[in-house]
C-alpha positions in Angstrom: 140.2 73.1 29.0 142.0 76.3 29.7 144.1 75.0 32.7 145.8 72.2 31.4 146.1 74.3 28.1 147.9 77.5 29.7 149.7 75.3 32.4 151.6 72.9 29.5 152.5 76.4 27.8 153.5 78.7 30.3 155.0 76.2 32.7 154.8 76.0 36.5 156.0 79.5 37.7 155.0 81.3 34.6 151.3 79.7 34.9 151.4 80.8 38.8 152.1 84.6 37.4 149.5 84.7 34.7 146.9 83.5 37.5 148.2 85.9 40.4 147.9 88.8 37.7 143.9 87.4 36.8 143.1 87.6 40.9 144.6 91.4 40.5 141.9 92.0 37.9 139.6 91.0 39.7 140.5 93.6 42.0 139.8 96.5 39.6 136.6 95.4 38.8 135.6 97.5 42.3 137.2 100.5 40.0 133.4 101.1 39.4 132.5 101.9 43.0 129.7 99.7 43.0 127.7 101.3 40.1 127.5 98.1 38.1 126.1 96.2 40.9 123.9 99.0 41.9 122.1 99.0 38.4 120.5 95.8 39.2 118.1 97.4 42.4 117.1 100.1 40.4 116.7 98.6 37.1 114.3 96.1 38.8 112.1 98.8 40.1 112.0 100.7 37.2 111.0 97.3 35.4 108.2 96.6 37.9 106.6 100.5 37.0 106.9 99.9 33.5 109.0 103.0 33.3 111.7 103.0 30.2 112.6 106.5 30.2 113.6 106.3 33.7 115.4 102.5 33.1 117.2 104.6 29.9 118.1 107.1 32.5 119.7 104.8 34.5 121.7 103.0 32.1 122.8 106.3 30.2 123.8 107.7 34.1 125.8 104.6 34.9 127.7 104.1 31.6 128.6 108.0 31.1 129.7 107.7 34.9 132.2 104.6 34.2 133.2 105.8 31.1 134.1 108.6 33.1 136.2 106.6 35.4 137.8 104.5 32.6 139.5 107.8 31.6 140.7 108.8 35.1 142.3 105.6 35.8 143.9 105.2 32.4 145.2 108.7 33.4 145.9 108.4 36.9 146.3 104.8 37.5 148.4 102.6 34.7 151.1 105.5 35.0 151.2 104.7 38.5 151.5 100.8 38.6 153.6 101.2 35.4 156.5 102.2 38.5 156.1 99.0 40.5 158.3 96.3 40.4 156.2 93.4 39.6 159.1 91.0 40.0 159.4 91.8 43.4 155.9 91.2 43.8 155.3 88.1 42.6 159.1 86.8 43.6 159.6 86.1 39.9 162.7 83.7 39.8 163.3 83.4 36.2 164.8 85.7 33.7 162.3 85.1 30.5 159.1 85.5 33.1 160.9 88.9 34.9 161.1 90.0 31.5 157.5 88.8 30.2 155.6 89.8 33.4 155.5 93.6 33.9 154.3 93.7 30.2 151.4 91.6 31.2 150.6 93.2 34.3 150.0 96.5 32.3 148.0 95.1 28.9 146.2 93.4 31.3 145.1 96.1 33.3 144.6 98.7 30.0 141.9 96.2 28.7 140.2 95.7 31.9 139.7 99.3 32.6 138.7 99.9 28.9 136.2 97.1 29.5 134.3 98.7 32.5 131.3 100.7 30.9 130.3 97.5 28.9 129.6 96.2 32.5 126.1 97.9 32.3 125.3 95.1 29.5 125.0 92.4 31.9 123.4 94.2 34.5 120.2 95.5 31.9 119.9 91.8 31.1 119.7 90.4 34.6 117.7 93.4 35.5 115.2 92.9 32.9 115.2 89.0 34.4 116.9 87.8 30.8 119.6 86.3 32.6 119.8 83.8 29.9 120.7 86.2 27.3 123.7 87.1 30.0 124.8 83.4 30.1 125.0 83.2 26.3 127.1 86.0 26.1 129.4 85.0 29.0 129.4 81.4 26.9 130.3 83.6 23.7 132.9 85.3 26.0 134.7 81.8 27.1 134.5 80.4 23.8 136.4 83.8 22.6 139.0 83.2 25.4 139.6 79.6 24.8 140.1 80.8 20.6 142.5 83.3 22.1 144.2 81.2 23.9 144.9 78.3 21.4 146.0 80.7 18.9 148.4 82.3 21.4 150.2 78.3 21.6 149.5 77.9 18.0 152.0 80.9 17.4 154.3 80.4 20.3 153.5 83.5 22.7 154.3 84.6 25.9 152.3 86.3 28.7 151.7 89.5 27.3 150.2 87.7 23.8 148.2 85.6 26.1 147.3 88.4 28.0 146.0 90.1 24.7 144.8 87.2 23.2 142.5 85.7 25.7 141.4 88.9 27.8 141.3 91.3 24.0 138.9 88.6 23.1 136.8 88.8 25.8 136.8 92.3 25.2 135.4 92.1 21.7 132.4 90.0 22.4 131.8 92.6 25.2 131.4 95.6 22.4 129.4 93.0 20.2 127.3 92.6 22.9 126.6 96.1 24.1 126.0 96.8 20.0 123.0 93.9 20.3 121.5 95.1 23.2 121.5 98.7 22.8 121.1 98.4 18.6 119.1 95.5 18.3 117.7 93.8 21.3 116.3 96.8 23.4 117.2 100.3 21.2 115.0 102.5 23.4 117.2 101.3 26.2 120.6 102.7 24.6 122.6 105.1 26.5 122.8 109.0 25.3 124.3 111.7 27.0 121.3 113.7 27.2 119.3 111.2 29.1 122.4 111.5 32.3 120.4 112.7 35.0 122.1 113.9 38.6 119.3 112.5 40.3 120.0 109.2 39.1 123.6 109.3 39.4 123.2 110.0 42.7 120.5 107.0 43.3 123.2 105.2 41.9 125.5 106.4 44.2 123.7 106.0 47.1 122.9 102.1 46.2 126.4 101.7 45.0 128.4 102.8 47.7 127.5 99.5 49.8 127.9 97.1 46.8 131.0 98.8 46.6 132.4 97.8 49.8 130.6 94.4 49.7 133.0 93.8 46.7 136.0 94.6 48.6 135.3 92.4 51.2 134.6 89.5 49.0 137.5 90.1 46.3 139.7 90.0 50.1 137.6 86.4 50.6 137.8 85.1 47.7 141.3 86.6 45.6 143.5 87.6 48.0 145.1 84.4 49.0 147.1 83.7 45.4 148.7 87.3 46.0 149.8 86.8 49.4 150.9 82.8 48.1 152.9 84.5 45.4 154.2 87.5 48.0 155.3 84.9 50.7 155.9 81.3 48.9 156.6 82.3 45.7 154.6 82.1 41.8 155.6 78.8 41.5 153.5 77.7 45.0 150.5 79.5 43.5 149.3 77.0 40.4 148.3 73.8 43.5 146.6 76.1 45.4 144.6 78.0 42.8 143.8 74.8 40.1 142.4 72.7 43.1 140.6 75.9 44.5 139.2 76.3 41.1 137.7 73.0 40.7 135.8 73.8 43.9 134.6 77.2 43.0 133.3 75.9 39.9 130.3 74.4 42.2 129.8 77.8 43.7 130.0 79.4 40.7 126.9 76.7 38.9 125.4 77.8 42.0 125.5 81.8 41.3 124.6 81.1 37.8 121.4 79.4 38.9 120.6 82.0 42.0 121.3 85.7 39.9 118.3 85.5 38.0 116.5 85.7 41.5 118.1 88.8 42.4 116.2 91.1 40.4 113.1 88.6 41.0 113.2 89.0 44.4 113.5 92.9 43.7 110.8 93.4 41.3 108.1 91.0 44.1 109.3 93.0 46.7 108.6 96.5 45.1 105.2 94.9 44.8 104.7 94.6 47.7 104.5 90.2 47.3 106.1 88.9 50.4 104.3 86.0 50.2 106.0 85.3 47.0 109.7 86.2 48.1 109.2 83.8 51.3 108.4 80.9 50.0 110.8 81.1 46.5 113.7 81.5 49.0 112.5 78.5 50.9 112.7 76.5 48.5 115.7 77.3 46.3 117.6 77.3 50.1 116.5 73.6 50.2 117.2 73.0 46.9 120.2 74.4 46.9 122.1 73.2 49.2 120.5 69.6 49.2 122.1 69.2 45.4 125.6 71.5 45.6 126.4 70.0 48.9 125.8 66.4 47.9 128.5 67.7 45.0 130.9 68.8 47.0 130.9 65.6 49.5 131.8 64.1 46.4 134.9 66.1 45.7 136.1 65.3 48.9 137.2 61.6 47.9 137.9 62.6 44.1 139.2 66.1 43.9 142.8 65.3 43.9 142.9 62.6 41.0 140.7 64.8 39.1 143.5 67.8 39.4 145.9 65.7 39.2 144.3 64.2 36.0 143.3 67.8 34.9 146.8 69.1 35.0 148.2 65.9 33.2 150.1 65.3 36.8 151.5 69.0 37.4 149.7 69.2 40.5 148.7 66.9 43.5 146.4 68.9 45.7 147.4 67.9 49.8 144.4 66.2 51.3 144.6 69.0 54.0 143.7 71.5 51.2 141.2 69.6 49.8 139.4 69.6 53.0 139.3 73.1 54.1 138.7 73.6 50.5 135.6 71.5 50.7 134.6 73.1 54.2 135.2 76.7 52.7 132.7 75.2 49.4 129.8 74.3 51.5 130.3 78.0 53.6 129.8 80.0 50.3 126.7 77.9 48.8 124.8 78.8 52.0 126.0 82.1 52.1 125.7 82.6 48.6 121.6 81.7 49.3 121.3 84.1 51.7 123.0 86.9 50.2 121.3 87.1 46.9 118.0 88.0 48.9 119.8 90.4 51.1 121.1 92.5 48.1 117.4 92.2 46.6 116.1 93.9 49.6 119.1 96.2 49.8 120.5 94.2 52.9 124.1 96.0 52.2 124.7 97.6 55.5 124.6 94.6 58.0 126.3 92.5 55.2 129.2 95.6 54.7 129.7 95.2 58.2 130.3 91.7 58.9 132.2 91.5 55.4 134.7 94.1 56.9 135.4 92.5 60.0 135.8 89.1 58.0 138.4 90.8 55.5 140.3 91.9 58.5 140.0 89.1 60.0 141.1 86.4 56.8 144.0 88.9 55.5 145.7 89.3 59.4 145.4 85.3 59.8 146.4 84.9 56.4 149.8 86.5 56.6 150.4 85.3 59.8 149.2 80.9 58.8 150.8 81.3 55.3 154.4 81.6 57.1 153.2 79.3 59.5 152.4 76.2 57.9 152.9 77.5 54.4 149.6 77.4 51.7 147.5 75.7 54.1 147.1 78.3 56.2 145.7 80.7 53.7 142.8 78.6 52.8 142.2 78.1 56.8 142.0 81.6 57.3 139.3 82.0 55.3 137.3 79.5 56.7 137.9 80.7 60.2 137.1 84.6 59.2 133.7 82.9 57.5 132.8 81.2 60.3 133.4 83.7 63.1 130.8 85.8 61.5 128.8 85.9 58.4 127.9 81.8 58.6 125.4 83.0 61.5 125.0 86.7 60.6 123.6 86.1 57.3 120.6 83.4 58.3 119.9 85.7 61.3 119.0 89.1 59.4 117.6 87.3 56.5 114.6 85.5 58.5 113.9 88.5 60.6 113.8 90.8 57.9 111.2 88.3 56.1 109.3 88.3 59.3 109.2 92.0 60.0 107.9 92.4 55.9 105.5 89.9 56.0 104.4 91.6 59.2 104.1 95.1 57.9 102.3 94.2 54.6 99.5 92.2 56.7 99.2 94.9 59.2 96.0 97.4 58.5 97.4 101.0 56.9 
């Protein structure tokens, strides 16, 4: 609903700003070095030993530690990106959007940053394997957005009330959330500063180093390609690209929502010691998987362009070229997606950090080089090159020989 909604309002180039400056949030969500993702592992184990004083511990270290942060980038950050020209960045070629768009770029940013510590809320849930109390919120958190966003028409705003009125929102139901959990839900869970503990913090460190790096290799997969569009082609060649690359990531993104819940699953079985358990879950859901999503996806193929083009009231028709390698690049992250959710269970980071570096440098170098080439084409098809040079075979690999060598260890005698 949100496209169609924002694209009618803003208009082409303004809608291809508004969605260049969502992939650079996405971008500062690594801001937390990793400590959000980080949570999840150790949350799991302290789960599995029963142990809330240590899983308060945790949470208190972690939220202290990015509220920490939240104040060093407001300080040191937003004065900094305050000096860029943002028109020059995003090739802004009308007057009303030059003057709209370095307002955006920094409200945006301040309520991202502010919105960091609350991170920690969806990371207890998932820990605690409550993923479905996650999902609500998230589903309270569109809703917001989408309220945001049709008051914001309703009163006739521009990108800066948009910004505020979608991403303030989401921001609200965030607090509302953290005040459930820690007030209501799970109070012996809420963080304090006298429950921060160094050894945690650097536990949490230590885990989220690699998670940290693992997110800068996927935000360079995955949300790099409208920023160099906008760089090289322009805003206005941004909205195709990204509505039609949308509709596909929404079947990778039904997929996540389905395989999280097995991250700290997989965790908890493993600190058990219950390999048999992990094996065949992962077997399965890998069948399951990508028998359905794929299926889905083979479907797009013949009807993703008349639905963006229906979606978009006929703003946008997607080349079939696109749609392809958009439909190859699909079918890439559901079986990587698979594989990686059991490789960050059994703290898999390294091999993955490695492989995920030499795939960022390899996407953003043929990504530049394509994207001036043959224009947005080539930005999609370096990412499905970089994907298939190296983690489409990496992945599989480590993850069946680290199931092997488990399974082995916990039958041998002690």
């Amino acid at each position: 609903m949100m496209v169609p909604l924002s694209l009618a309002h803003l208009g082409i180039e303004r809608y291809g700003i508004w969605v260049t400056i969502s992939s650079l949030l996405t971008w500062l969500s690594i801001a937390d070095l990793g400590l959000a993702n980080g949570i999840t592992n150790v949350l799991s184990t302290a789960y599995a030993s029963d142990s809330r004083d240590r899983a308060r511990q945790y949470i208190s270290t972690a939220f202290w530690m990015l509220v920490g942060l939240t104040v060093l980038l407001i300080m040191v950050l937003l004065p900094l990106v305050s000096l860029i020209d943002w028109t020059m960045i995003f090739r802004v070629q009308t007057p009303n959007a030059a003057q709209e768009t370095p307002h955006a770029v920094m409200l945006a940013l301040l309520i991202t940053v502010l919105g960091l510590p609350l991170s920690v809320v969806e990371k207890a849930l998932n820990a605690n394997q409550e993923g479905h109390w996650a999902n609500l919120w998230q589903l309270f958190t569109t809703g917001a957005s989408l309220f945001g966003l049709m008051a914001v028409i309703t009163m006739h705003g521009g990108m800066p009330s948009m910004v505020l009125g979608m991403s303030g929102s989401v921001l609200l139901v965030r607090v509302v959330s953290a005040v459930w959990l820690f007030g209501r839900h799970k109070p012996w869970l809420r963080p304090t500063w006298r429950d921060f503990d160094r050894s945690a913090a650097s536990q949490l460190l230590s885990v989220g180093s690699g998670f940290f790096v693992l997110q800068l290799v996927v935000l360079v997969l995955m949300q790099s390609d409208n920023l160099i569009i906008a760089r090289f082609l322009g805003s206005s060649e941004v909205p195709a690209y990204s509505v039609t690359f949308r509709l596909f990531s929404y079947v990778v993104s039904i997929q996540q929502i389905i395989l999280t819940p097995l991250w700290p699953a997989y965790a908890e079985a493993a600190a058990r010691n219950d390999w048999p358990w992990v094996t065949r879950t992962f077997k399965k859901v890998f069948v399951l998987s990508m028998t359905c999503f794929a299926a889905i996806v083979l479907v797009l193929i013949f009807t993703a362009r008349d639905i963006v083009y229906a979606w978009t009231n006929g703003a946008i028709l997607p080349p079939m070229d696109i749609v392809i390698l958009m439909s190859v690049w699909s079918l890439m992250s559901l079986w990587g997606n698979t594989f990686a959710i059991l490789q960050n269970a059994l703290g898999r980071i390294r091999i993955q950090t490695v492989a995920g570096v030499c795939m960022a440098i390899i996407n953003i170098t043929l990504s530049i080089i394509l994207v001036q080439q043959i224009g947005v084409v080539g930005v999609i098809g370096a990412t499905v090159i970089s994907y298939a040079s190296i983690s489409l075979w990496i992945a599989p690999l480590d993850t069946f020989r680290t199931l092997r060598m488990l399974s082995a260890q916990r039958r041998s005698p002690s």
